[in-house]
C-alpha positions in Angstrom: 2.3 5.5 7.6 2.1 8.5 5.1 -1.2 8.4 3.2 1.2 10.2 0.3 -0.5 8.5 -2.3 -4.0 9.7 -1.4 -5.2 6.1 -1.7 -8.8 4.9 -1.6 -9.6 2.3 1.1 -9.1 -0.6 -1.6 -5.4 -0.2 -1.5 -3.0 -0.1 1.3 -0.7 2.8 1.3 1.9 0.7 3.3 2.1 -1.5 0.1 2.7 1.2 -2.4 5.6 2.6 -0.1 7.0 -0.1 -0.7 6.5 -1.1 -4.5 8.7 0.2 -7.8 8.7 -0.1 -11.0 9.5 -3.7 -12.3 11.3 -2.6 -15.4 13.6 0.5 -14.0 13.2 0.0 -10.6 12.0 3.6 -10.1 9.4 5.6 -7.9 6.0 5.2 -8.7 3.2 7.8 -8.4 -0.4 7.2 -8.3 -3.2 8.0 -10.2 -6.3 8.1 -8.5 -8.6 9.0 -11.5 -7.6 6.0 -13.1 -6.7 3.7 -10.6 -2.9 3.1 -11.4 -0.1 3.2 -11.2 2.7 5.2 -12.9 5.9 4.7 -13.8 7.3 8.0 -15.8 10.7 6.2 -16.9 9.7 3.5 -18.2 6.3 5.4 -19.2 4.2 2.5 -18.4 0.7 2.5 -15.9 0.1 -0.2 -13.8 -3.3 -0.9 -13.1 -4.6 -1.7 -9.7 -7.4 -4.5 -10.0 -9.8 -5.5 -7.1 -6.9 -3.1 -4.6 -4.1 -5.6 -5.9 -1.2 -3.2 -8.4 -0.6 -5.8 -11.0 3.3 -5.4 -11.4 3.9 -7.3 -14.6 4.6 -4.9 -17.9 2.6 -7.0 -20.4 0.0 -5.5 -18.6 1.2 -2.2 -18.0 -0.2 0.4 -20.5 1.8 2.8 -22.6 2.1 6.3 -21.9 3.1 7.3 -25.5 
């Protein structure tokens, strides 16, 4: 599998292949630095707690 995402060992690159955005359905990209994921149409990051993205957008955070 492509290590794309430059993932740390927490997080399986296999699983964010796989994953899009749960509001447009879009590619994400991810932020290493911060440890989430991004979703630049609907302008929301996901954060990745304990190696599990948590997908829901209440929890996402604005990218205003």
């Amino acid at each position: 599998m492509s290590d794309a995402f430059n993932t740390p060992v927490s997080v399986d690159p296999r699983l964010l292949e796989v994953l899009v955005c749960p509001v447009t359905r879009g590619r994400l990209t991810y932020d290493r630095e911060r440890n989430e994921l991004i979703s630049a149409g609907a302008k929301l990051a996901f954060p990745i707690r304990d190696g599990v993205p948590i997908m829901l957008a209440e929890d996402a955070r604005s990218l205003d």
